[in-house]
C-alpha positions in Angstrom: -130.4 -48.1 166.0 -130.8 -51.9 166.3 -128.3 -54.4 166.3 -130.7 -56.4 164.3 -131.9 -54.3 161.6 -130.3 -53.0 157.8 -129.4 -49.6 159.6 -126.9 -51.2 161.9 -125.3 -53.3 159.0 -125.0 -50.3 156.9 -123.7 -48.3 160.2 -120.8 -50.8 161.0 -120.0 -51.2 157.2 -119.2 -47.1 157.5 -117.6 -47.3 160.2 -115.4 -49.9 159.9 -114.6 -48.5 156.5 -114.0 -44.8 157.6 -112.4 -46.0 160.5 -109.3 -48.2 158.7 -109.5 -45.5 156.2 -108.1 -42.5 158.5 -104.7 -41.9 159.9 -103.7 -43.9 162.9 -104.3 -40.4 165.2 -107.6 -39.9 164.0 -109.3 -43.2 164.5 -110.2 -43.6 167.8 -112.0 -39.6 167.0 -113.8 -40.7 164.1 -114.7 -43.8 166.4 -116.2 -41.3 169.4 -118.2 -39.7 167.1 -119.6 -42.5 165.7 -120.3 -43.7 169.3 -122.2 -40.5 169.9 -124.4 -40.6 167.0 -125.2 -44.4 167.6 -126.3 -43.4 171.3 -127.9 -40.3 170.2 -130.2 -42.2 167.5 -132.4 -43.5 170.4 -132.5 -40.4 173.2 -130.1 -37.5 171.4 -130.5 -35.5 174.7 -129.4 -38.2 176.9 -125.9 -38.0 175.4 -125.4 -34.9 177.8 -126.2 -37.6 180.6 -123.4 -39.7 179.5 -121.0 -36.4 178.4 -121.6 -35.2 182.3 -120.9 -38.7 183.8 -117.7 -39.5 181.5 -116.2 -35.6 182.7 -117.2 -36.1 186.5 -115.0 -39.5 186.4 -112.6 -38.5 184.1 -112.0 -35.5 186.6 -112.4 -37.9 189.2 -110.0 -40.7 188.3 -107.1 -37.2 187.5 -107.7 -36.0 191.1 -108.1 -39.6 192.4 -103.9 -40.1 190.7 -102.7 -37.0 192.1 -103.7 -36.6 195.1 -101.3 -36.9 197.8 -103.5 -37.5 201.1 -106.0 -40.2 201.9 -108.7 -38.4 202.7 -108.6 -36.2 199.7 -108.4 -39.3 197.6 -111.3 -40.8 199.3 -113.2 -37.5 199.0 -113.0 -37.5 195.3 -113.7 -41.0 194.8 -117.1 -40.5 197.0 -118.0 -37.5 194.3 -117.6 -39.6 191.6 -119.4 -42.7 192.6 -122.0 -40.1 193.7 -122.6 -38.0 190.6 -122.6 -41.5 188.7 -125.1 -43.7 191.5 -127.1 -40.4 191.7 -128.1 -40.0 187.9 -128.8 -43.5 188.0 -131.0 -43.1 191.2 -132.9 -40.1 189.8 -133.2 -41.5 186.2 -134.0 -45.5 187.1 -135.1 -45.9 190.8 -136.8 -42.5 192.2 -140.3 -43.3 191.1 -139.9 -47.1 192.6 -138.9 -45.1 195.7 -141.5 -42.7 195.6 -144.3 -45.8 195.4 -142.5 -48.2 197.7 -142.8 -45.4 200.7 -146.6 -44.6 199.5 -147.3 -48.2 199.3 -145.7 -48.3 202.9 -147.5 -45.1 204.1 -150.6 -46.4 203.0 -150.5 -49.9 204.7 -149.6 -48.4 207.8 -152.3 -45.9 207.8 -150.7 -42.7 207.2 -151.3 -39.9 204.7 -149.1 -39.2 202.1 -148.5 -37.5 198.9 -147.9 -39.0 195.5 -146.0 -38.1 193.0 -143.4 -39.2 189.9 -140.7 -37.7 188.4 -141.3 -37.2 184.7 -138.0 -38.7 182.8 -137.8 -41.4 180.6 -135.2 -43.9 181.7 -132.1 -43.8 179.4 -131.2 -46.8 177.7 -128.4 -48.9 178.9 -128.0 -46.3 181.6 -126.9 -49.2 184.2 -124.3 -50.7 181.8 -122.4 -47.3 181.3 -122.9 -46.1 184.8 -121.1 -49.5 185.9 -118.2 -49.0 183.2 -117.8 -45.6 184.6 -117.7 -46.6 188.3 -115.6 -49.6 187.6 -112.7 -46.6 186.2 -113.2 -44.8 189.5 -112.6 -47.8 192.0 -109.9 -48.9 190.2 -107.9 -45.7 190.3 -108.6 -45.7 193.6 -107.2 -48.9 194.2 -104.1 -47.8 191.8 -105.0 -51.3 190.2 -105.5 -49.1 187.0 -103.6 -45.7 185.7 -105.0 -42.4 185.1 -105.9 -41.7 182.1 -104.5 -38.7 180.5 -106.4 -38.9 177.4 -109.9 -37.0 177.6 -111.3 -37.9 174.1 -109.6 -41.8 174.9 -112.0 -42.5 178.3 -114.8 -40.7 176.5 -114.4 -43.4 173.7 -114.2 -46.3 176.9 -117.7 -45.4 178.0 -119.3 -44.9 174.7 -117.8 -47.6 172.6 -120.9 -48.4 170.8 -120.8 -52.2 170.1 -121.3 -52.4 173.8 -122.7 -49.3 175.2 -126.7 -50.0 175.2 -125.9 -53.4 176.8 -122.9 -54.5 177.3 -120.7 -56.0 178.4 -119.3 -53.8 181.2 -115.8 -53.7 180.1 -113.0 -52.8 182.6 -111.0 -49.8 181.9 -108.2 -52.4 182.6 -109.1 -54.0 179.2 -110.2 -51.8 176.9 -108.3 -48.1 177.7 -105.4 -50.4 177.3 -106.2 -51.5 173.8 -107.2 -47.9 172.7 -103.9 -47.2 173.2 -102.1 -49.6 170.6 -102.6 -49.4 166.6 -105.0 -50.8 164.9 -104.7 -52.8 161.5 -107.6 -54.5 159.2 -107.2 -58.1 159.6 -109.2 -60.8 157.7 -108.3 -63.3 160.2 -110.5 -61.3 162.7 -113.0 -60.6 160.5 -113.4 -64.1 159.3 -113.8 -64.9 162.9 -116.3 -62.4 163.7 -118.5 -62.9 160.8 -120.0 -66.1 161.9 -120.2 -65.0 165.7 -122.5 -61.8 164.0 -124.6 -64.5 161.8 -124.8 -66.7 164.8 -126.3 -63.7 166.9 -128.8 -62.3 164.6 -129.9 -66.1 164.1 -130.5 -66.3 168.0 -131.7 -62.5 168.2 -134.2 -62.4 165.4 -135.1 -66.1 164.6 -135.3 -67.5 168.0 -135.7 -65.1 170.4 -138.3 -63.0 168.4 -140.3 -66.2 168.0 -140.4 -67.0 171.5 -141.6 -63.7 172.1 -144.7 -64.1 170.5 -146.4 -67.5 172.5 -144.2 -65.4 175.6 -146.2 -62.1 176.0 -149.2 -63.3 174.9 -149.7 -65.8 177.8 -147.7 -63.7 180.0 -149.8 -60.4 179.5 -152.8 -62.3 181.1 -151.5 -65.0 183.0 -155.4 -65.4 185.1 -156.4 -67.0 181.5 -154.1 -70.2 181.3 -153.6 -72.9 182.7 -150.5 -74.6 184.6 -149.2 -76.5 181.4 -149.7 -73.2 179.3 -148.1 -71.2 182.0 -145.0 -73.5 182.2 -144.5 -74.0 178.6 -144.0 -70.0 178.3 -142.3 -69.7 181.1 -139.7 -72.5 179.6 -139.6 -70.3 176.4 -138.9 -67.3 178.2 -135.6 -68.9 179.8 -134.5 -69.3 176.0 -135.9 -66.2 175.0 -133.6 -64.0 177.3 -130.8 -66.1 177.1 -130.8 -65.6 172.8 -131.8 -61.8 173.6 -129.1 -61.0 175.6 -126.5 -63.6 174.2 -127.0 -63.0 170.7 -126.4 -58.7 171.7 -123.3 -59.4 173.2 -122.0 -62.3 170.4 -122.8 -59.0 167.9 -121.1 -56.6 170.0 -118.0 -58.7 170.5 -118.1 -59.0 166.8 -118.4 -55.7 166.0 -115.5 -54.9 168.1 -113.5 -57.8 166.6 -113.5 -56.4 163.0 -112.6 -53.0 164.2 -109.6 -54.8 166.2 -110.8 -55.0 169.7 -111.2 -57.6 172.3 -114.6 -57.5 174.4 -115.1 -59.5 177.4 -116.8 -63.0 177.1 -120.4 -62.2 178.6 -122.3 -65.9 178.4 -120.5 -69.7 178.4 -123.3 -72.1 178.0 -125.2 -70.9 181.0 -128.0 -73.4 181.0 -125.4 -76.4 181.0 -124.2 -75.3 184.2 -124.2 -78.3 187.4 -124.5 -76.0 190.0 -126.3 -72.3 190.8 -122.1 -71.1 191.5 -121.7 -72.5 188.0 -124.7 -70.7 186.3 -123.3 -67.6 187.9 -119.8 -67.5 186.4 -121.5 -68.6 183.0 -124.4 -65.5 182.4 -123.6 -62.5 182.1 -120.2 -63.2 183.1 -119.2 -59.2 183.0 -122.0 -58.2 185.6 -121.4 -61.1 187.7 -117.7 -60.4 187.8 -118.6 -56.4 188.4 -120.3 -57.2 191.5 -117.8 -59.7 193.0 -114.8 -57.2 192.5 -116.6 -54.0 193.7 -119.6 -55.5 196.2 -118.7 -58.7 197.2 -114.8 -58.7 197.8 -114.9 -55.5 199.5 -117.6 -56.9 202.3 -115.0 -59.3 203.1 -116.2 -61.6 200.3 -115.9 -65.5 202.0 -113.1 -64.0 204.2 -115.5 -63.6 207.0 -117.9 -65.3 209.5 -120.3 -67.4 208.4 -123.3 -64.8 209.2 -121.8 -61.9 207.5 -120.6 -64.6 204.3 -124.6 -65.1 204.4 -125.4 -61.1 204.5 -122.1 -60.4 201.5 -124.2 -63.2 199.3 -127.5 -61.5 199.8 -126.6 -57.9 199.5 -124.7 -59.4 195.8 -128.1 -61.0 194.8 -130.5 -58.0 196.1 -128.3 -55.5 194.5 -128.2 -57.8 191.1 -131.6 -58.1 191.0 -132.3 -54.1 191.7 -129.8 -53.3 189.3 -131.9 -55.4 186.4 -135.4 -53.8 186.9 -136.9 -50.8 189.6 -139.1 -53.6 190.5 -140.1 -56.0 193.2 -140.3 -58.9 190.7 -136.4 -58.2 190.2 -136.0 -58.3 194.2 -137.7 -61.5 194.5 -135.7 -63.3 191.8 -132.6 -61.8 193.4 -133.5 -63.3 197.0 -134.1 -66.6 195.0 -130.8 -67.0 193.3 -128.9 -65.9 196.8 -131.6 -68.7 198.7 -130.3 -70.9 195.7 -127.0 -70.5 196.4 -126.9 -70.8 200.5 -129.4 -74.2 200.0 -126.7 -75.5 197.5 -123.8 -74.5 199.8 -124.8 -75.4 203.0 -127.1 -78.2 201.3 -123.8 -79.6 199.8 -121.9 -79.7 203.2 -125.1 -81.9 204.6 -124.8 -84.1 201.6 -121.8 -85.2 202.0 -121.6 -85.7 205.6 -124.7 -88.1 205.2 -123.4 -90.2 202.1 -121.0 -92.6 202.7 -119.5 -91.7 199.4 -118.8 -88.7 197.4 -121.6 -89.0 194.4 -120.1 -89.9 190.9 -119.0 -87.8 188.1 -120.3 -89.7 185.2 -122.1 -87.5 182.4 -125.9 -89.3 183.7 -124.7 -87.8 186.9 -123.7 -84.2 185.6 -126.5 -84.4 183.5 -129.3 -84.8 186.0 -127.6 -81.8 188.3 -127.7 -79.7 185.2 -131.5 -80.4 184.5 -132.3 -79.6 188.4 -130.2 -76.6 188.0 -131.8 -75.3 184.9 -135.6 -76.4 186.5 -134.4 -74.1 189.6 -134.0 -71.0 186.7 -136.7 -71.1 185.1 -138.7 -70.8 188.0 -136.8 -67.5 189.2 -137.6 -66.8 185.8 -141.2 -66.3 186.6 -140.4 -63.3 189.0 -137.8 -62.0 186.3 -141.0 -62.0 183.5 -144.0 -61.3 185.5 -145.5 -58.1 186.1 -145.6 -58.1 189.6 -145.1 -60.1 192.9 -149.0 -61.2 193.0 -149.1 -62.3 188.9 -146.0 -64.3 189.9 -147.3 -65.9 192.9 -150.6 -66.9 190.3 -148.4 -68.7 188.0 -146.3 -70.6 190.4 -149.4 -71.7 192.2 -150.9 -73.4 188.8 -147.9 -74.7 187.5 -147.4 -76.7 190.8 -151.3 -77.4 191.0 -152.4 -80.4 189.4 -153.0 -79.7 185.8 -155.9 -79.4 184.2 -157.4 -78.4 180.4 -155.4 -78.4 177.2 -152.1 -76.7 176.4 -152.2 -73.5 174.3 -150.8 -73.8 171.4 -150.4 -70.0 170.5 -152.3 -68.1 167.7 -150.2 -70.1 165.5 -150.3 -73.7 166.1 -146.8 -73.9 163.4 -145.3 -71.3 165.4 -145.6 -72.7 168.9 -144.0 -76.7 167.5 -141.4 -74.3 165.1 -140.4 -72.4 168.4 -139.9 -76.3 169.7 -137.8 -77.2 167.1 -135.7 -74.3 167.2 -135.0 -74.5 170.8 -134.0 -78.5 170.3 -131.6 -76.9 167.6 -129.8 -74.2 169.9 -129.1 -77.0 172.7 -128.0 -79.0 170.2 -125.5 -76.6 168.9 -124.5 -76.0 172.4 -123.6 -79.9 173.4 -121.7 -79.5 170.3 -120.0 -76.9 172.0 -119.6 -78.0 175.2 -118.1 -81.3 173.8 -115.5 -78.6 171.8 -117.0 -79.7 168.5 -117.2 -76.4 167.6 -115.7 -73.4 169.2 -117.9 -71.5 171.5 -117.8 -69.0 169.1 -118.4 -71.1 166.4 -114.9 -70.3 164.6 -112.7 -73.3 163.1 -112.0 -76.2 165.4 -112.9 -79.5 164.3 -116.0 -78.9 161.8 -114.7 -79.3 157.9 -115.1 -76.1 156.1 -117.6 -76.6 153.6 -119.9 -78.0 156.8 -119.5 -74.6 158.5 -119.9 -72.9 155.3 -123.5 -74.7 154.3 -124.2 -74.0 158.1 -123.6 -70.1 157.6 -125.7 -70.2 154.8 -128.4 -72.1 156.7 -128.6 -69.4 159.4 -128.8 -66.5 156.4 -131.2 -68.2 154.9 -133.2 -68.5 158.1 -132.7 -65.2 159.4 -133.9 -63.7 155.5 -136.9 -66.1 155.5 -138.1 -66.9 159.4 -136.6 -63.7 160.9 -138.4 -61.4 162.9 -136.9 -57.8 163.3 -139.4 -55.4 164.6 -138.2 -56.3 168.2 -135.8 -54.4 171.1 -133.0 -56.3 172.8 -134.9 -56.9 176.2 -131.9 -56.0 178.3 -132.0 -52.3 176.4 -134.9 -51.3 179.6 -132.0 -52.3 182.1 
C-alpha cells in the first residue's frame, strides 16, 4: 500500500475515523491491527518476521529491567541485538557476503562454491530492526523504562505512518505518547493537511518526473556523454531528497491527525554550509541513531585523534552498509567520512593560514553551500550507480572535457518541466530558510488566502502532472 496512491487515502480516512470512533482503551488495538494489515499488504508472511523480533525485544527489554546482575543484563541485551542484527544479516546482507568471499576466492585463485539464499528482502526491514534495537540499548542503559505493555511496544514497532521507512523513532518518544489519550483536534489536522499535499506534490510530481530522464541515462551510462551524465546525476540528488522527504512529510502527517508527534527526519539538507551540517539536516533520525548507539559509545570525539578518525569511518561505513548490500553504498560511505575528515582537518589548516577568519556574509554562506551541495551529488553517483566500475565511468566523463549534445530525455517538455520544478522546490525552500513559511509549510507570515490558492496549486498539480505508479526508493533499504 503506497503512500501515494487512492488506497492509502481511503486507508488513513478509516483509520483515523475508526480510531477517534472507539473507546479510549481500545484505540491503540484497533491502531495495531491496522499497522499489521498495512505491513501485511506488501509481504503478509513477513509480518511473522517483525511479530518474532517485536517478542525477542520485548522479552529482552523485561529481563534487561529485572535483572539484578551485570552480566545477566549484558547477556540478555547481546540476545536481543542478536536475534534482531541476525534477521537482518540473513534477510539483507548474506548473499552480499556469500559474493564478496567468492569474488575474493576467485581473485586469489582458490576454488570455491557459490551459492544464494532464496528470500526476498523485507521492506523497511532496516528501519524496524533499528527502532527495535534502539528499545534494547536504551533499557540497557535505564535511559528508558520497561515497557509492561505487550500490545503497546508491538504498536511502537509497527506504527504504520512510519514503519516501511521511517523515521526511526525512539521508544523514548513515541511509547511515551502511546501512553496519554488521544483527542480529534482540527488544529492538528489543519496543520497536517498541507505537510500531506506538500509531500505527495514532492513524491509524485517531482520525484516521479525526475525518475524518468534518471533511469533511463542511468541504466546505460556507456551511452551518454559527460553533460548528460551530470545533468541526471543533479536530478537524482533531487529525486531522493523529494522521495524520501516527501515519505516522511506524509508519515509525520499521518501521525499528526491521529495525535502523534514523529521525529523531524529532513531540514533543508541541500542548504547546508558544511558536510557536519548536511549530516544533522538528512535523515536526521538515522544520523542521530548512529551517533547515540555507534558513535558515542566508541568514544565519540572523546578520544585520540587516530581512533576520532577510525569512530568517523566505522559511522560512515556502517551508514552506507545499512542503505544498500552493496559496494556502491560502501564507497559513498567512505566519501562522506573523507568529506568530513578533509573539512575538519581542512578547516584547522585554513585558518591557521588566513590571517583572518573568512566572513559570514550570505555571498559567503552561499558559495560554501553550492561546494557542499557539488561534493553530494558526486557521492551521489556511487549511491545511484549499479556498481563500483559504472560509477567510476561516469565520474571519469563528467570530469573529461565534454563533448556532443546534452540529452534531452524522450520528452524534450519533460526534461525543461523537470527544470522548472526543481527551480520551484529551492525556491520554496529559501522561502523557508528565510522563515517565510514554516518548514512545514503551516501559518507563519504567508496571508491565508496566498496559502490557500497555493494548496490548490499543488492539488491541481499533483491531479494533472502527477505520476503514481512509482515506489518510495528508500522502501529497498
Amino acid at each position: 500500500m503506497l503512500f501515494n496512491s487512492f488506497e492509502y487515502i481511503f486507508f488513513l480516512l478509516l483509520v483515523v475515523f475508526v480510531h477517534f470512533s472507539l473507546p479510549q482503551r481500545w484505540r491503540l488495538w484497533f491502531l495495531l491491527a491496522a499497522s499489521c494489515y498495512f505491513y501485511m499488504s506488501w509481504q503478509w508472511q513477513y509480518i511473522f518476521l517483525i511479530a518474532g523480533q517485536t517478542a525477542v525485544n520485548f522479552f529482552a527489554g523485561r529481563q534487561i529491567s529485572r535483572s539484578t546482575s551485570e552480566l545477566s543484563r549484558r547477556f540478555w541485551l547481546v540476545g536481543g541485538l542478536s536475534v534482531s542484527l541476525g534477521c537482518l544479516f540473513i534477510f539483507k546482507y548474506a548473499n552480499f557476503a556469500i559474493d564478496s568471499a567468492a569474488a575474493l576466492l576467485q581473485a586469489l585463485g582458490l576454488p570455491y562454491l557459490q551459492t544464494h539464499l532464496r528470500v526476498i528482502l523485507p521492506v523497511g526491514i532496516s528501519f524496524f530492526t533499528f527502532q527495535t534495537l534502539s528499545y534494547t540499548i536504551d533499557v540497557y542503559r535505564k535511559s528508558c523504562p520497561e515497557e509492561r505493555s505487550f500490545h503497546r511496544f508491538a504498536l511502537y514497532v509497527t506504527f504504520f505512518p512510519q514503519l516501511v521507512a521511517g523515521p526511526i523513532e525512539r521508544a523514548t518518544n513515541l511509547l511515551q505518547q502511546f501512553g496519554r489519550a488521544t483527542h480529534f483536534d482540527f488544529k492538528r489536522l489543519s496543520d497536517a493537511l498541507p505537510l500531506i499535499i506538500w509531500g505527495l506534490f514532492k513524491k509524485v510530481v517531482i520525484a516521479d518526473r525526475l525518475a524518468i530522464y534518471v533511469n533511463r541515462v542511468y541504466q546505460n551510462p556507456d551511452l551518454y556523454n559527460g553533460p548528460t551524465l551530470l545533468l541526471a546525476t543533479v536530478f537524482f540528488a533531487f529525486q531522493i531528497y523529494c522521495d524520501f522527504s516527501a515519505y516522511s512529510d506524509i508519515a509525520i502527517g499521518s501521525a499528526r491527525i491521529l495525535g502523534y508527534d514523529l521525529m523531524q527526519n529532513f531540514r533543508l539538507p541541500y542548504l547546508a554550509s558544511s558536510i557536519s551540517d548536511f549530516w544533522k539536516r538528512w535523515h536526521i533520525s538515522l544520523s542521530s541513531w548512529f551517533a547515540d548507539y555507534v558513535y558515542i559509545p566508541l568514544g565519540g570525539n572523546r578520544v585520540s585523534s587516530d581512533k576520532w578518525v577510525r569512530n568517523i569511518f566505522v559511522v560512515f561505513l556502517l551508514s552506507g552498509l545499512w542503505h544498500g548490500a552493496n559496494w556502491t553504498f560502501v564507497a559513498w560511505g567512505a566519501l562522506h567520512g573523507c568529506y568530513y575528515l578533509i573539512e575538519r582537518f581542512g578547516g584547522k589548516l585554513l585558518k591557521g593560514l588566513l590571517p583572518q577568519p573568512l566572513p559570514r556574509s550570505k555571498l559567503c554562506l552561499c558559495l560554501k553551500s553550492l561546494l557542499v551541495f557539488a561534493a553530494v551529488v558526486l557521492a551521489w553517483v556511487f549511491f545511484r550507480a549499479a556498481s563500483i566500475s559504472d560509477a567510476g565511468l561516469i565520474l571519469g566523463r563528467i570530469c573529461s572535457p565534454w563533448r556532443g549534445d546534452l540529452y534531452m530525455g524522450g520528452s524534450q517538455l519533460t526534461t525543461v518541466l523537470s527544470i522548472l520544478l526543481i527551480i520551484l522546490l529551492v525556491s520554496v525552500q529559501l522561502l523557508q530558510a528565510n522563515k517565510i513559511i514554516s518548514l512545514y509549510l503551516s501559518p507563519t507570515r504567508v496571508p491565508t488566502a496566498l496559502r490557500w490558492c497555493a494548496y490548490i496549486l499543488m492539488l491541481l498539480g499533483i491531479a494533472t502532472l502527477g505520476i503514481s505508479s512509482n515506489e518510495f526508493i528508500y522502501f529497498q533499504f
